[in-house]
C-alpha positions as CSV (number, residue, x, y, z in Angstrom):
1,X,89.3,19.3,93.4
2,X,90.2,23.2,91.8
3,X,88.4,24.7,95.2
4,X,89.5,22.7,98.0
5,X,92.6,24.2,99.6
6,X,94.0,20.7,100.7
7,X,94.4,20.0,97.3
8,X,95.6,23.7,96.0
9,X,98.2,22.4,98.8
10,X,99.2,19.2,97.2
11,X,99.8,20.7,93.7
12,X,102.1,23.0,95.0
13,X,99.8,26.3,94.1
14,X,99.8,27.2,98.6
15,X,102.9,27.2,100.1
16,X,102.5,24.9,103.5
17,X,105.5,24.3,105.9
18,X,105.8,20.3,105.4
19,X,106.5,17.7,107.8
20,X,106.9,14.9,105.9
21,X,105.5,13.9,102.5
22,X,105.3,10.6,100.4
23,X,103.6,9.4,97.1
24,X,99.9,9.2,99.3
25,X,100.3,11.6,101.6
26,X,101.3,14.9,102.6
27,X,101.6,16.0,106.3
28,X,102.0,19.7,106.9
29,X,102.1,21.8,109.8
30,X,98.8,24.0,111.1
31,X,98.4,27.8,110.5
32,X,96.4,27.7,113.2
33,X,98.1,25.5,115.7
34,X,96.1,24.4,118.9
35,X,99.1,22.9,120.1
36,X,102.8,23.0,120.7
37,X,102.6,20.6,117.7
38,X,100.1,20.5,115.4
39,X,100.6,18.3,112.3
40,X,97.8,18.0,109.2
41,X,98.1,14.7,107.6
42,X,96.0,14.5,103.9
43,X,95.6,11.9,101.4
44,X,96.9,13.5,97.8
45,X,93.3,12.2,96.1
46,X,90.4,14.1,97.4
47,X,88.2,12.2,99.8
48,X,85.5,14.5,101.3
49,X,85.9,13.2,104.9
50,X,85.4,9.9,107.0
51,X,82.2,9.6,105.8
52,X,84.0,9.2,102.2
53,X,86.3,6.7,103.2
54,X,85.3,3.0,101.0
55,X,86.8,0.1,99.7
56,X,88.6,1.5,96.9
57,X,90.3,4.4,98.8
58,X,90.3,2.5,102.8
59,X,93.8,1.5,102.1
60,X,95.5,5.4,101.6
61,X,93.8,5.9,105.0
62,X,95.7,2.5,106.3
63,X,99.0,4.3,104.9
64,X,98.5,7.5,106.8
65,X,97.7,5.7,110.2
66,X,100.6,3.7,110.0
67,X,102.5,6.4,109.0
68,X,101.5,8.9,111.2
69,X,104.0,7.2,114.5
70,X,106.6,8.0,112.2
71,X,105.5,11.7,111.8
72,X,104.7,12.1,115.1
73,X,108.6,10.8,116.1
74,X,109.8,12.9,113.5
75,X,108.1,15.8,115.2
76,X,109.6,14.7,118.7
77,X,106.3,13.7,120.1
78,X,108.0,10.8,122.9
79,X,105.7,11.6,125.5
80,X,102.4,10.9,123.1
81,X,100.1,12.8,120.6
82,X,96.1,12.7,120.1
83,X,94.8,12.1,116.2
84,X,91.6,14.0,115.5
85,X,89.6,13.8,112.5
86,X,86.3,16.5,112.0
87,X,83.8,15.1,110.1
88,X,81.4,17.6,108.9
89,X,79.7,20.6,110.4
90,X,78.3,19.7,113.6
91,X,82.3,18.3,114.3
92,X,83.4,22.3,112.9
93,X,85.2,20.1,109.6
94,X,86.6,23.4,108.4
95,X,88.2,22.3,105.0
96,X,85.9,19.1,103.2
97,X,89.4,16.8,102.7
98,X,89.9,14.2,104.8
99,X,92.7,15.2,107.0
100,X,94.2,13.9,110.4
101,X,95.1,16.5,113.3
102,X,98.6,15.1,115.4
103,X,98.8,17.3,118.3
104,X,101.2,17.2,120.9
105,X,104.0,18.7,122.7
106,X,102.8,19.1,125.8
107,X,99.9,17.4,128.1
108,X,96.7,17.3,126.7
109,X,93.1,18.3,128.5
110,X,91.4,15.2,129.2
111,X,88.3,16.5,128.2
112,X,88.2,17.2,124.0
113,X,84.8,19.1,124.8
């Protein structure tokens, strides 16, 4: 989509700091980070958000989680990491493209409210 930032992202048109990329995904680090470590993992084809996730697309978001331990060791996460995914405005989904958070690094508040 021409307005999403996600995928201004994946064509290459905003620079991101990458963490590791493949022909489905691309997982970059935050500009925001709320965490020592704080990985965004995307699909390259626009899905919305959960709520967009269906049986023709269910199997990119079967690639990124069982890719995402491999970023996550990568990134030198041993001790564990915590994957969030905002869907929609009550959950504050800031960019409208599916996209998993990895944060870790150090030891995580209990409490994610």
């Amino acid at each position: 989509m021409e307005n999403c930032i996600f995928c201004q992202i994946v064509a290459g048109n905003i620079p991101a700091s990458k963490a590791y990329e493949d022909d489905v995904l691309l997982a970059f680090y935050d500009i925001h980070p709320q965490a020592p470590v704080h990985i965004l993992v995307i699909p390259k084809v626009h899905i919305p958000s959960v709520d967009g996730i269906n049986a023709e697309n269910s199997s990119i978001v079967a690639h990124i989680f069982e890719t995402i331990p491999k970023i996550a060791a990568a990134a030198g996460l041993t001790g564990g990491y915590r994957v969030i995914s905002n869907c929609g405005p009550d959950a504050c989904q800031s960019v409208p493209h599916l996209h998993f958070h990895i944060l870790g690094g150090t030891k995580l508040a209990e409490q994610m409210a």
